[in-house]
MITORVO-925158 format. One record per residue (C-alpha): x negated, y negated, z; residue in three letters; chain. Coordinates in steps of 0.2 Angstrom, whole numbers, plus 5000, padded with zeros to 4 digits. Example, Ala and Ser with C-alpha at 12.3 -4.5 7.8 and 13.67 -1.06 7.14 Angstrom:
2
+------+------+------+------+-----+
:    u :    v :    w : type : mol :
+------+------+------+------+-----+
: 4938 : 5022 : 5039 :  Ala :   A :
: 4932 : 5005 : 5036 :  Ser :   A :
+------+------+------+------+-----+
END
This chain:
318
+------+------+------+------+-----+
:    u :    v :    w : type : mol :
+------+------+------+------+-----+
: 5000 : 5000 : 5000 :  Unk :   A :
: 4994 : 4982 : 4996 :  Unk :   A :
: 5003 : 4965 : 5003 :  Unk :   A :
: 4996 : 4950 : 4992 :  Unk :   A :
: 5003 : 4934 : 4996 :  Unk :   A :
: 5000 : 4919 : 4983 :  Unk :   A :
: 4999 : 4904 : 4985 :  Unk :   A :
: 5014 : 4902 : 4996 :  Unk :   A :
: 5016 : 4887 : 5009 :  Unk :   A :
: 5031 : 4882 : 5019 :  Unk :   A :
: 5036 : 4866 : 5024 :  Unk :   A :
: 5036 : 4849 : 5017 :  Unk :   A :
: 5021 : 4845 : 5008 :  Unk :   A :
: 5016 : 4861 : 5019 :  Unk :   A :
: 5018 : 4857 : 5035 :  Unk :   A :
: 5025 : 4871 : 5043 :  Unk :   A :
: 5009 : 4881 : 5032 :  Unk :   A :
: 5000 : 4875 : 5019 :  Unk :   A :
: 4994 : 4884 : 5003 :  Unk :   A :
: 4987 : 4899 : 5006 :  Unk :   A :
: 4983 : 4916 : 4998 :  Unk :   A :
: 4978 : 4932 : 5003 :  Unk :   A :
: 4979 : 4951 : 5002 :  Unk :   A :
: 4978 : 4967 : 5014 :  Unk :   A :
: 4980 : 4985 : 5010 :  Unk :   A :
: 4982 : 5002 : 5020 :  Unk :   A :
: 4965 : 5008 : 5027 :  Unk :   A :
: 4957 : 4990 : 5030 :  Unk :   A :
: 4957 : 4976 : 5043 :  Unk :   A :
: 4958 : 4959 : 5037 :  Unk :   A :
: 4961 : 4941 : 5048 :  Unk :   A :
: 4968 : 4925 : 5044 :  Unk :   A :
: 4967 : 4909 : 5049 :  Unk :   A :
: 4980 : 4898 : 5055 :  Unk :   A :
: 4980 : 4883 : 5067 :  Unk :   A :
: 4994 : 4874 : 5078 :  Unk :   A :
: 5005 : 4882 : 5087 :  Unk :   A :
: 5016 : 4886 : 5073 :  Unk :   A :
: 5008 : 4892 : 5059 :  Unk :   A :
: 5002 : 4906 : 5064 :  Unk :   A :
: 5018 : 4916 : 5067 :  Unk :   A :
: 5025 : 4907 : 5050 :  Unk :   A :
: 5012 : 4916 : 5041 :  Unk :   A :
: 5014 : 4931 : 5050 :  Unk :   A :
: 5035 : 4932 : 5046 :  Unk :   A :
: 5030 : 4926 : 5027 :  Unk :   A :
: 5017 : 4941 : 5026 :  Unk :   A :
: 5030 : 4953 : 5035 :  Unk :   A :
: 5043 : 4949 : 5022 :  Unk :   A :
: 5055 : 4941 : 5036 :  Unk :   A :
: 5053 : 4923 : 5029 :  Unk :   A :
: 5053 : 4917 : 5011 :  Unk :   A :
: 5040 : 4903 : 5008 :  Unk :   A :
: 5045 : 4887 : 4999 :  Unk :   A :
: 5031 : 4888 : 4988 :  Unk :   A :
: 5022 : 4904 : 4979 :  Unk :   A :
: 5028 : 4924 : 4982 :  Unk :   A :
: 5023 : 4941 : 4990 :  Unk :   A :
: 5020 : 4955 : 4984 :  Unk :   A :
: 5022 : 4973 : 4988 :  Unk :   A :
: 5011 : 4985 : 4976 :  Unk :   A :
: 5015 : 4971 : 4964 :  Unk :   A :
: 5033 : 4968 : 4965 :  Unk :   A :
: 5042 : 4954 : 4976 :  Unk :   A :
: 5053 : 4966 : 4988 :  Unk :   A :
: 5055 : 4957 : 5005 :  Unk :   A :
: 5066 : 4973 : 5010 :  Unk :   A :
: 5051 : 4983 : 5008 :  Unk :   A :
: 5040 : 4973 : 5017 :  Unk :   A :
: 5051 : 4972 : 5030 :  Unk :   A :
: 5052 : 4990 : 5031 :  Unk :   A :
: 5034 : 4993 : 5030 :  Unk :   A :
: 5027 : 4980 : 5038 :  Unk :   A :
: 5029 : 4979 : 5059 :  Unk :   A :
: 5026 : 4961 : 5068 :  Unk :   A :
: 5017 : 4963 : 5082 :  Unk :   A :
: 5016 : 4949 : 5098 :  Unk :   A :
: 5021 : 4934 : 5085 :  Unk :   A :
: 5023 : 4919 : 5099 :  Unk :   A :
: 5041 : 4916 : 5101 :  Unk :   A :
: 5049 : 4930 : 5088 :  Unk :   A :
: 5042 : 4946 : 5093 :  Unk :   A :
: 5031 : 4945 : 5107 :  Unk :   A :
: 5039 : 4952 : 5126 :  Unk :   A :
: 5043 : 4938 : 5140 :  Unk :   A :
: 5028 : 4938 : 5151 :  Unk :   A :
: 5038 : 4943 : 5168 :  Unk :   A :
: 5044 : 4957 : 5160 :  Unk :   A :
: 5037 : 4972 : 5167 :  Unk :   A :
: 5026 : 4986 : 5155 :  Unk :   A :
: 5037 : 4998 : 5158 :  Unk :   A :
: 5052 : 4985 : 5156 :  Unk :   A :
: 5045 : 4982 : 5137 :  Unk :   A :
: 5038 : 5001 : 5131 :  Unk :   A :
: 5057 : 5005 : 5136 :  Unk :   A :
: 5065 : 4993 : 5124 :  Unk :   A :
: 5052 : 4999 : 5110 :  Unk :   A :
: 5058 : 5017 : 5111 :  Unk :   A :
: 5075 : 5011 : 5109 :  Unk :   A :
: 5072 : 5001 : 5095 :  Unk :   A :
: 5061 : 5017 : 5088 :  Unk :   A :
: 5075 : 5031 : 5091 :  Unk :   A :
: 5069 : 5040 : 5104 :  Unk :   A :
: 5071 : 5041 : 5124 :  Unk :   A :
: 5070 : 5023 : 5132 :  Unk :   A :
: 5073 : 5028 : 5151 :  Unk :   A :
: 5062 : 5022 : 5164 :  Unk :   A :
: 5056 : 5038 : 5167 :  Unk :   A :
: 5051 : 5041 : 5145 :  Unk :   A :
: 5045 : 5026 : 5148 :  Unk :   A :
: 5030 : 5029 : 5161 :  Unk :   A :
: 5030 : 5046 : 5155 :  Unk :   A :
: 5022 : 5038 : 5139 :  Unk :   A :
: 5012 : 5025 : 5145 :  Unk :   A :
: 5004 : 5041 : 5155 :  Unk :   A :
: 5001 : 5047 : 5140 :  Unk :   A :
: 4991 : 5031 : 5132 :  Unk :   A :
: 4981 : 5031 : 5149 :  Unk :   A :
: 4989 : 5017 : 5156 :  Unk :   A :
: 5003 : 5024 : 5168 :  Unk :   A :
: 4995 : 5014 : 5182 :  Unk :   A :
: 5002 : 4997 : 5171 :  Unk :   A :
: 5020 : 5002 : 5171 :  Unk :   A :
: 5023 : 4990 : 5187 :  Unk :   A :
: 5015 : 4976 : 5181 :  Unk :   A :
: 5020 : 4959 : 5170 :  Unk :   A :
: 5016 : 4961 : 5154 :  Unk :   A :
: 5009 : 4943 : 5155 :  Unk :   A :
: 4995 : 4949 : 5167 :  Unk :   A :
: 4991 : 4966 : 5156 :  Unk :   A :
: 4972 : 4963 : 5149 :  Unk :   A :
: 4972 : 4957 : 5133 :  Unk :   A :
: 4963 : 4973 : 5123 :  Unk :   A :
: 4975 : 4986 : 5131 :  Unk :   A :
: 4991 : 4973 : 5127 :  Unk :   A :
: 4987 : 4974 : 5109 :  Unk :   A :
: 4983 : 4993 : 5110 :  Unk :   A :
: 5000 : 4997 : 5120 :  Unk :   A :
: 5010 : 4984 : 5107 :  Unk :   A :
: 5003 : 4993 : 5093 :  Unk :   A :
: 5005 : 5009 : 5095 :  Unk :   A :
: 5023 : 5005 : 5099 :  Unk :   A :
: 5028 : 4998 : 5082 :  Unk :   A :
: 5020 : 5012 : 5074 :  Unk :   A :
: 5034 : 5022 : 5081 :  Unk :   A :
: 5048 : 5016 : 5071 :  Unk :   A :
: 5049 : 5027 : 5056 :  Unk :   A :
: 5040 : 5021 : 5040 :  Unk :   A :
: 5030 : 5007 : 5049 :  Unk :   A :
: 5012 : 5008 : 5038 :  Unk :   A :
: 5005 : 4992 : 5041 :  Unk :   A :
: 5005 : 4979 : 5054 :  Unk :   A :
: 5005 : 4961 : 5056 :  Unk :   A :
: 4997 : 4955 : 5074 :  Unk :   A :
: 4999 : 4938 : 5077 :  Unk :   A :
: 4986 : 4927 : 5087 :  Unk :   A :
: 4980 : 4940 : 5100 :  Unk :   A :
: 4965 : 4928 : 5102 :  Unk :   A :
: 4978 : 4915 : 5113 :  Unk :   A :
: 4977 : 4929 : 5124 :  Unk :   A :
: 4960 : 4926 : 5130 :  Unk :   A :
: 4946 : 4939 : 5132 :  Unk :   A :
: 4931 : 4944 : 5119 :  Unk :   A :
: 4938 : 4945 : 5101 :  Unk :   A :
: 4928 : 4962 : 5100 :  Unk :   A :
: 4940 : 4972 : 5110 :  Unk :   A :
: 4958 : 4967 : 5100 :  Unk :   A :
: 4945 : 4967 : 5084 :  Unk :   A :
: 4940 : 4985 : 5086 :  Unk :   A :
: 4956 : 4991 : 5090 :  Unk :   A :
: 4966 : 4985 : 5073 :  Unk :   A :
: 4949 : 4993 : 5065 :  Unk :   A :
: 4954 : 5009 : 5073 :  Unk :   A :
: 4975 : 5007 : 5066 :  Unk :   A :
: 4965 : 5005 : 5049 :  Unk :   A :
: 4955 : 5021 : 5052 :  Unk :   A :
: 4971 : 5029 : 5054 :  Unk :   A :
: 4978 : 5022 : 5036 :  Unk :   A :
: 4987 : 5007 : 5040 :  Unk :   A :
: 4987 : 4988 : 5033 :  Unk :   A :
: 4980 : 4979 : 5046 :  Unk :   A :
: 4983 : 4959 : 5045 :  Unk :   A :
: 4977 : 4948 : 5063 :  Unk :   A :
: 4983 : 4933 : 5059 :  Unk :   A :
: 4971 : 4921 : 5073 :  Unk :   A :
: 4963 : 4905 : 5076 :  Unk :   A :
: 4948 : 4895 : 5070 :  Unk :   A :
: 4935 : 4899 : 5086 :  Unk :   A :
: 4938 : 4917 : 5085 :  Unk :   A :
: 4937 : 4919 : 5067 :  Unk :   A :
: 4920 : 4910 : 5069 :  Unk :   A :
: 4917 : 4924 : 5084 :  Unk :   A :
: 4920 : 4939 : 5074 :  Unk :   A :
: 4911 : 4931 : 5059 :  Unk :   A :
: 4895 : 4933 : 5069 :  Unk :   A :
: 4897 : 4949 : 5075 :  Unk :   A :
: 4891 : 4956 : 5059 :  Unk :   A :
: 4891 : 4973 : 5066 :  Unk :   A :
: 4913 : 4973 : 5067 :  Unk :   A :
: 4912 : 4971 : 5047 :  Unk :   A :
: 4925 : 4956 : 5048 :  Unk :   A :
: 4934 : 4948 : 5034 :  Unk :   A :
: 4941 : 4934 : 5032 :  Unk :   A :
: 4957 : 4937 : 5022 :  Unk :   A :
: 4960 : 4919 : 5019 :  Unk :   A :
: 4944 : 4914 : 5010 :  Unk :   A :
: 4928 : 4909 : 5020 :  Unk :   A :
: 4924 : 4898 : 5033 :  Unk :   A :
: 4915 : 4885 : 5035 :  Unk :   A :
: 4896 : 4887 : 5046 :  Unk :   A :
: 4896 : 4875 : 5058 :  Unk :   A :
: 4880 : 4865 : 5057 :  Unk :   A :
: 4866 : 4866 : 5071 :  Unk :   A :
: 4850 : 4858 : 5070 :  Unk :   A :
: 4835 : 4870 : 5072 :  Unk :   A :
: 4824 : 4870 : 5088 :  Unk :   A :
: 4809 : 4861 : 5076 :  Unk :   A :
: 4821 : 4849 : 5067 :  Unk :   A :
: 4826 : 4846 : 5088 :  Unk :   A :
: 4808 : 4842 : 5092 :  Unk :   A :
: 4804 : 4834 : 5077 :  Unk :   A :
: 4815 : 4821 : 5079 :  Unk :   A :
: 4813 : 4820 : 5098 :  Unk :   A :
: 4794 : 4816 : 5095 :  Unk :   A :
: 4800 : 4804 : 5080 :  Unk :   A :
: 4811 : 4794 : 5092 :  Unk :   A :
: 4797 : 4794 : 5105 :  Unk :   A :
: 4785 : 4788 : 5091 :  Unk :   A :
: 4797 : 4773 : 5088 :  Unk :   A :
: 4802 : 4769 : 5105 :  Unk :   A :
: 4783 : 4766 : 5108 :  Unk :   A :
: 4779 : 4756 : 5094 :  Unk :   A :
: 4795 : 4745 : 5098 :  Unk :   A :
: 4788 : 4740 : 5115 :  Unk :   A :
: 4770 : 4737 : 5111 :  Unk :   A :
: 4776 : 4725 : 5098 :  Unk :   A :
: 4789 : 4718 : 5109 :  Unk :   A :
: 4773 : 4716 : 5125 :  Unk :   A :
: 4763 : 4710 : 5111 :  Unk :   A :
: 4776 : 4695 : 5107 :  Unk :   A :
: 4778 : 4692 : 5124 :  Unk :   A :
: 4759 : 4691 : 5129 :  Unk :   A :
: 4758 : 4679 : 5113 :  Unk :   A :
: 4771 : 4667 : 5117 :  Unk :   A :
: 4766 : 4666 : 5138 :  Unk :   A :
: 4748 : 4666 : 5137 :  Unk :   A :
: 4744 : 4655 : 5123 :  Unk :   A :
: 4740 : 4637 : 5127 :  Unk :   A :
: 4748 : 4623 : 5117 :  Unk :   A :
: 4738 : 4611 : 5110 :  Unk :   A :
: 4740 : 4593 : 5110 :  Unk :   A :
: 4742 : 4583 : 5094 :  Unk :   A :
: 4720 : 4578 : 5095 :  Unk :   A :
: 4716 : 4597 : 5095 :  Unk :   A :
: 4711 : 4597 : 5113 :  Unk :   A :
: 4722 : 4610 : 5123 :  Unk :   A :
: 4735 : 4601 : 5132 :  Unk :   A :
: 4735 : 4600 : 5152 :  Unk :   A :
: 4751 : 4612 : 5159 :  Unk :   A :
: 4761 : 4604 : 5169 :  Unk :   A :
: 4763 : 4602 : 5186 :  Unk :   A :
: 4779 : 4612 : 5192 :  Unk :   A :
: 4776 : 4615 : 5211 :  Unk :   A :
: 4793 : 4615 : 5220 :  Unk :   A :
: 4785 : 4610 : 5235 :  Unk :   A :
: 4774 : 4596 : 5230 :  Unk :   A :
: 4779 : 4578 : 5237 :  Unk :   A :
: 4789 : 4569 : 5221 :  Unk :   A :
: 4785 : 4552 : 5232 :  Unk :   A :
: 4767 : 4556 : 5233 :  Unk :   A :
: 4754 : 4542 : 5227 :  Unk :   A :
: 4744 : 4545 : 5213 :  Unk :   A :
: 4727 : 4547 : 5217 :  Unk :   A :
: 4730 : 4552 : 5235 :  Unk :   A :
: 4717 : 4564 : 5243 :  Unk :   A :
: 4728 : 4580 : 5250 :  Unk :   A :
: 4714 : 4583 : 5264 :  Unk :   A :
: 4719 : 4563 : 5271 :  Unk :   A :
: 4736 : 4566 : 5269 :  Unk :   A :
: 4736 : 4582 : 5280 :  Unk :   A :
: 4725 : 4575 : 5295 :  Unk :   A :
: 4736 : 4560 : 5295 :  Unk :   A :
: 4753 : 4571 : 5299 :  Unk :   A :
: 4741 : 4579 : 5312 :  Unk :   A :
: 4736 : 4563 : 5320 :  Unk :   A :
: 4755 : 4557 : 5319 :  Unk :   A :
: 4757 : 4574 : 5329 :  Unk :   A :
: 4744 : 4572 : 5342 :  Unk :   A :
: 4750 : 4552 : 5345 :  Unk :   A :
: 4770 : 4557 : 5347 :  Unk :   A :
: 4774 : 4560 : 5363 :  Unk :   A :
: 4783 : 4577 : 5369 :  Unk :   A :
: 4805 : 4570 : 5369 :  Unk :   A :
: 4808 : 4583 : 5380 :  Unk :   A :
: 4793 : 4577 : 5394 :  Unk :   A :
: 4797 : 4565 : 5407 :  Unk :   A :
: 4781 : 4557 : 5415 :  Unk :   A :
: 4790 : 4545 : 5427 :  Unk :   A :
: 4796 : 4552 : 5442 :  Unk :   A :
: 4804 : 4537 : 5446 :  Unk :   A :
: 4814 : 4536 : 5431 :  Unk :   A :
: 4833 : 4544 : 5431 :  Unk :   A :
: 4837 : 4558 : 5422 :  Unk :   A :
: 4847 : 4556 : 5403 :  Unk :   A :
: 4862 : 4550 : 5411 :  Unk :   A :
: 4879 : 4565 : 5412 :  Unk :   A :
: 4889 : 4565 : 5394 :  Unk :   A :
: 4904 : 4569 : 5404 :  Unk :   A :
: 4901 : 4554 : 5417 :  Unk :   A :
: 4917 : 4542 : 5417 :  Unk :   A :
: 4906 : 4527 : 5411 :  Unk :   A :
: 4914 : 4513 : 5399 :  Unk :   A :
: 4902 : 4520 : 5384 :  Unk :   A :
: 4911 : 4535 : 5388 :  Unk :   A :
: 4929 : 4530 : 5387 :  Unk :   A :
: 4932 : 4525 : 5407 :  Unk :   A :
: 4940 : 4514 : 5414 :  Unk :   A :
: 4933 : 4496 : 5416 :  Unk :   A :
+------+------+------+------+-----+
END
């Protein structure tokens, strides 16, 4: 079997998906790419044959039969059309499968096979909290239980979390056994799986593009550049500042020019042409001469009089 879709797109001016083509077929394991929340399960119900695209066709074998491919084709975990409810329990889920697949859908076939996978010890527990490699396992292996199911659509297990390795070499394990696997996922874990080059991953949807790292050389070239030219900036700029603080001006009679004179402390009143050394021993001598205002060499003389006596300077009464 081999599901080629062409060209198709959905949406306004494609929107909802844009144009894409791409083909998968029984025995292999291809992924997609699709980004936004939407578009991934829009291309998984366009490959699946459960929605007609507004632009291009798919094909079964060559012909355009969406009954066949609905038929044919299972989708699996699609966000918000196929996938379970994340509180319902495991066993809750694999019970409604074997409904839907014909065959007992107690509680009790429902552990009873879930024991049988290896994961009876799950059947308690939310799907939502199952580990993301075993969800795709147990989801799988239920779709292939409806009769004439031989190829599967998985949509965006990478939203999931955990390595893409694990869900990765399960679908190549569904391929093993002869079904058309398609894992529709997003742009980090198609880069993932593009570098593990011992999965053998293709990219159904056309290539993608490297992302682009500098080498460790290119790294240290250009560290050591920068250095270079950080350097050289501040030597020229020390060099500009030396030259225009150091150099002395010259007058207009080529003779350098005095600087001036700019001590904050200096005496503005000063007279011109006096000597410092007379200026100072003359404050000293003007010390030695003053006598002490706080000593008083009469004895006889009354002390400064009380600022709080009731005198007339003082506001008494006359």
């Amino acid at each position: 079997m081999r599901v080629t879709l062409h060209e198709v797109s959905k949406g306004r001016g494609g929107q909802s998906l844009p144009t894409t083509s791409l083909e998968f077929h029984s025995g292999a394991v291809r992924f997609a790419l699709a980004e936004t929340e939407q578009r991934p399960t829009v291309l998984g119900l366009i490959a699946s044959g459960r929605m007609r695209p507004d632009t291009g066709r798919v094909t079964i074998d060559g012909d355009s039969n969406n009954k066949a491919l609905r038929r044919t084709i299972a989708l699996v975990d699609a966000p918000d059309v196929s996938d379970p409810h994340p509180d319902i329990t495991l066993a809750g889920v694999v019970g409604e499968e074997l409904m839907f697949a014909g065959v007992g859908a107690t509680p009790l076939h429902a552990r009873r096979w879930l024991n049988q996978l290896g994961f009876g010890e799950l059947a308690g527990v939310p799907i939502g909290n199952v580990d993301p490699a075993a969800r795709v396992r147990i989801l799988c292996e239920l779709a292939i239980l409806r009769e004439g199911t031989e190829g599967i659509v998985l949509v965006a297990p990478d939203r999931h979390g955990g390595s893409p390795d694990g869900w990765w070499r399960i679908a190549s394990e569904f391929a093993d056994r002869g079904y058309a696997m398609l894992v529709v996922i997003g742009g980090s874990a198609a880069v993932a799986l593009e570098r593990m080059h011992e999965l053998e991953a293709i990219n159904a949807s056309g290539p993608i593009q490297p992302l682009v790292l500098d080498r460790p050389g290119d790294a240290a070239s250009a560290s050591e550049s920068e250095s270079a030219s950080a350097s050289a900036s501040a030597s020229a700029s020390a060099s500009d500042e030396h030259s225009t603080t150091d150099a002395e001006p010259e007058s207009p009679d080529g003779l350098p020019a005095v600087p001036p004179f700019d001590d904050e402390y200096a005496e503005e009143d000063s007279p011109a042409g006096a000597d410092p050394g007379s200026a100072s021993e003359n404050a000293d001598a003007e010390h030695r001469e003053t006598p002490d205002a706080d000593t008083n060499t009469d004895p006889d003389t009354d002390p400064d009089p009380d600022p709080d006596a009731d005198t007339e300077e003082n506001g008494g009464e006359r």
